[in-house]
Backbone as CSV, one residue per row, in Angstrom:
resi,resn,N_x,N_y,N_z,CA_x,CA_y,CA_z,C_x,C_y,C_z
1,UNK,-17.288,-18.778,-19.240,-16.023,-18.624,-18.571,-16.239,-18.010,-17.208
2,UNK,-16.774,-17.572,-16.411,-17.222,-16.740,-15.295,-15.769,-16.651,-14.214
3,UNK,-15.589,-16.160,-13.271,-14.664,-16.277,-11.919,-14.028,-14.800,-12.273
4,UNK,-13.244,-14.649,-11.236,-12.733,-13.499,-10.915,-11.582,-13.031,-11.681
5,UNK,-11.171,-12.379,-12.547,-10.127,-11.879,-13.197,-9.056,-11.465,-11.982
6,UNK,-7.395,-11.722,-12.997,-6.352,-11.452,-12.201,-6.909,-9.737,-11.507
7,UNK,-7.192,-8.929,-12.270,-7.393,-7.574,-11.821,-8.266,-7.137,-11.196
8,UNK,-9.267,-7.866,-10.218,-9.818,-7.279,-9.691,-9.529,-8.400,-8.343
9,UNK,-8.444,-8.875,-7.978,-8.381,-9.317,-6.891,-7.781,-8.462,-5.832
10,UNK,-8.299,-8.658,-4.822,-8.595,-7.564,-3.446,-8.041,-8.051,-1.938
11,UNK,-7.008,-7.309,-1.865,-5.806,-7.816,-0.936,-6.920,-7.318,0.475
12,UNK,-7.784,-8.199,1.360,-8.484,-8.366,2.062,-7.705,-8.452,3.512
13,UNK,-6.364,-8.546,3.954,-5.473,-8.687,4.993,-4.870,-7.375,4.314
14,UNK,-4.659,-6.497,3.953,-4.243,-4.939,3.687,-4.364,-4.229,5.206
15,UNK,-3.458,-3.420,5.881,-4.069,-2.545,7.083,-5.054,-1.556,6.693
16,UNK,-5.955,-1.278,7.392,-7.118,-0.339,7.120,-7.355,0.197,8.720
17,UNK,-8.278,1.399,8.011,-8.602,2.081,9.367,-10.254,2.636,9.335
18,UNK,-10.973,2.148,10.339,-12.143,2.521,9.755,-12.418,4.155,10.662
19,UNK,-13.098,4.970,9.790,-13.138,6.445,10.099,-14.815,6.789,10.402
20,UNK,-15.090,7.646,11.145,-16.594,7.980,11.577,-16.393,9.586,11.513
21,UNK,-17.268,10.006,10.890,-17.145,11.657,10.773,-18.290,12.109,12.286
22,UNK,-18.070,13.165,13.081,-19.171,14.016,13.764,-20.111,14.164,12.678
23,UNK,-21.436,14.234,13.586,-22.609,14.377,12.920,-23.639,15.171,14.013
24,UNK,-24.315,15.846,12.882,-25.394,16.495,13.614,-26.721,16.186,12.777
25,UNK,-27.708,15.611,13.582,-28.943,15.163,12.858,-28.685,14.341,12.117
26,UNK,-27.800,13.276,12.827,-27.363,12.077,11.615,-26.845,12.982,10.268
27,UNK,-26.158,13.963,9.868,-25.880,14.401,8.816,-24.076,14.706,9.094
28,UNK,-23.383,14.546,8.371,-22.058,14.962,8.552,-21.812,16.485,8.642
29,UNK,-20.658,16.341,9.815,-20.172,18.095,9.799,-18.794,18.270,8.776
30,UNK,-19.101,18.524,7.993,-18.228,19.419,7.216,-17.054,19.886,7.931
31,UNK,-17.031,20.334,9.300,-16.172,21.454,9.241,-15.793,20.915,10.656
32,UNK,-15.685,19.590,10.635,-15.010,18.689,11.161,-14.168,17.348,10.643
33,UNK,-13.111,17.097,11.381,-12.296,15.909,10.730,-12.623,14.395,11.128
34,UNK,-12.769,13.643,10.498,-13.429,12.016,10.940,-12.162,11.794,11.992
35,UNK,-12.860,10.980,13.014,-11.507,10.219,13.379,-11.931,8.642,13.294
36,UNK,-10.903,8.048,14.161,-10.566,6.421,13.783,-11.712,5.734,15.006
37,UNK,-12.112,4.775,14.494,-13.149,4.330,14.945,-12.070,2.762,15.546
38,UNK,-11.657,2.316,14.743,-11.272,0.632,14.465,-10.302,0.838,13.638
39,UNK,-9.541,-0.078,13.542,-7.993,-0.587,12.879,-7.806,-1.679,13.251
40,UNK,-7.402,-2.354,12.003,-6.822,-3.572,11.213,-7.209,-4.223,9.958
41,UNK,-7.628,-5.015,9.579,-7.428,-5.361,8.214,-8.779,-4.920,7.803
42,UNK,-8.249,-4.806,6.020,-9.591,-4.987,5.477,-10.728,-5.036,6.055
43,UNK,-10.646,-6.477,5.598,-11.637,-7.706,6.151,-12.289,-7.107,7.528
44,UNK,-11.441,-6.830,8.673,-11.954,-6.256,10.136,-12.605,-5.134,9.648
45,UNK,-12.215,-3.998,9.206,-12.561,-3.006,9.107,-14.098,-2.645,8.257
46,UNK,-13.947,-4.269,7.244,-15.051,-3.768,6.600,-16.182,-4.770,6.803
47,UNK,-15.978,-5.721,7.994,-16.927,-6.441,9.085,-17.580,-5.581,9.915
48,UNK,-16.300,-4.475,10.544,-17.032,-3.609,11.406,-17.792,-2.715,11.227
49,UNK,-17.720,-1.950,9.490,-18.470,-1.214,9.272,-20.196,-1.736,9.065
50,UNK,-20.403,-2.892,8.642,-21.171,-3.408,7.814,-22.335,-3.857,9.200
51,UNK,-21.659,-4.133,10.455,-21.624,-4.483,11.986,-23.198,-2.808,12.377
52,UNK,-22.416,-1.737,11.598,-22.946,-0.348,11.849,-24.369,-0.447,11.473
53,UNK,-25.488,0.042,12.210,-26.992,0.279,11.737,-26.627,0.779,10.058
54,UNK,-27.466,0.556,9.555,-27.900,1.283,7.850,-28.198,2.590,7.915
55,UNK,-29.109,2.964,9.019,-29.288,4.253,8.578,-28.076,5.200,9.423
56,UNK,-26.852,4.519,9.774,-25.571,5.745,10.282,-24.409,5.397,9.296
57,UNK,-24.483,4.434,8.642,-22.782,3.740,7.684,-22.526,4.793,7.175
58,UNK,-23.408,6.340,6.454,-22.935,7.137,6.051,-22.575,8.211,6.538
59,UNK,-22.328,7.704,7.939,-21.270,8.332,7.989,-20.203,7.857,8.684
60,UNK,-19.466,6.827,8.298,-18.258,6.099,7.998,-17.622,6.019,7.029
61,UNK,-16.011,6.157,6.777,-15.283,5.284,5.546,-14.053,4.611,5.916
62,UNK,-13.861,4.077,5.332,-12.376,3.271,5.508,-11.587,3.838,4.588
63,UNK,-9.950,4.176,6.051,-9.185,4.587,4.771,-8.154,3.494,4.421
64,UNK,-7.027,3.119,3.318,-6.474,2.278,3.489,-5.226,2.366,2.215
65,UNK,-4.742,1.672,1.984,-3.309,2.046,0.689,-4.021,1.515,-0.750
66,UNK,-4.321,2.001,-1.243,-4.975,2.188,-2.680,-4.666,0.616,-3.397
67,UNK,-5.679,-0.254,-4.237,-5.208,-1.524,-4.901,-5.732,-1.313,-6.265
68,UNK,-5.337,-0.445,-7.133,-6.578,-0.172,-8.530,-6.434,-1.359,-9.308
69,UNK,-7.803,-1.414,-9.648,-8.712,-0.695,-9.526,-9.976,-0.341,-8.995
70,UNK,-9.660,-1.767,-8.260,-11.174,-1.499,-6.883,-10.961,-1.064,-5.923
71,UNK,-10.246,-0.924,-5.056,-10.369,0.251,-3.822,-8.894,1.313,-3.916
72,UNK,-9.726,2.336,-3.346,-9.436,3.918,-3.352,-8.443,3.699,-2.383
73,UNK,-8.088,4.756,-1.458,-7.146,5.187,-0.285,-8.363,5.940,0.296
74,UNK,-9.534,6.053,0.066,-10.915,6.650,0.769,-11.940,5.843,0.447
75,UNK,-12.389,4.465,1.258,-13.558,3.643,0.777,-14.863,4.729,1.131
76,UNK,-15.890,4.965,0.600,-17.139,5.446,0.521,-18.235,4.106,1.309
77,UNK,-19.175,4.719,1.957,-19.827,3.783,2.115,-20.351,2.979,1.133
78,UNK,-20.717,3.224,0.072,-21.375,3.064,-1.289,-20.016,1.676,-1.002
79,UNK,-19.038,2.217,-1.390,-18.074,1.374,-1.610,-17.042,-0.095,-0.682
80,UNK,-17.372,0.905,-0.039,-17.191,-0.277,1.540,-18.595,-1.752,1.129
81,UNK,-19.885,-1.718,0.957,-21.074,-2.318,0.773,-20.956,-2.734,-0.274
82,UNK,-20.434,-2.272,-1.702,-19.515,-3.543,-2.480,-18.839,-4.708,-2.291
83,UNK,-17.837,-3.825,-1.410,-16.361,-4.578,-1.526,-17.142,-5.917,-0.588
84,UNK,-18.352,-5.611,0.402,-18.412,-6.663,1.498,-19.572,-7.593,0.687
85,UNK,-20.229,-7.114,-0.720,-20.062,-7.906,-1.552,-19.464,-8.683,-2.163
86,UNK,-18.618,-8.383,-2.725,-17.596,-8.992,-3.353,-16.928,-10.311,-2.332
87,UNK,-16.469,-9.676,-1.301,-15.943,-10.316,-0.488,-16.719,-11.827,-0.308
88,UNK,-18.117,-11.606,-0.126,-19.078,-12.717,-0.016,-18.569,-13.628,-1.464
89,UNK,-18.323,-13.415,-2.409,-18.003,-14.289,-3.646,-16.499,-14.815,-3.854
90,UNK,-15.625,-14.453,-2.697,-14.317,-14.917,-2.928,-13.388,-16.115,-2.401
């Protein structure tokens, strides 16, 4: 039977905002607030992250309006690199 179940389909035109935290030594500051890097969809947002070298994506996330049970209202990089999995299969 394989293909995508009703529940894990992933509203990819959703508004999103992609977020970049300050960093020192490539490491995130804590005791600073991310701001907005990029805005608009999904899809844009999680082109542009993916767009980012490997060794800085962590410190990026996308925020966006929650679809459970696959994305949050805080994508993780971990999770952003899924979804642009997934995305490749849809």
């Amino acid at each position: 039977m394989g293909g995508v179940s009703v529940d894990s389909k992933v509203d990819f035109t959703a508004h999103a905002v992609l977020h970049k935290w300050p960093s020192l030594g490539n490491q995130r500051r804590p005791d600073r607030a991310s701001y907005q890097v990029s805005e608009g969809t999904l899809d844009e947002c999680i082109s542009a992250f993916m767009e980012k070298p490997a060794p800085t994506r962590h410190l990026y996330d996308i925020h966006t309006a929650p679809q459970p049970p696959l994305v949050t209202d805080i994508l993780s990089p971990e999770h952003i690199a899924e979804l642009s999995r997934l995305r490749e299969y849809l």
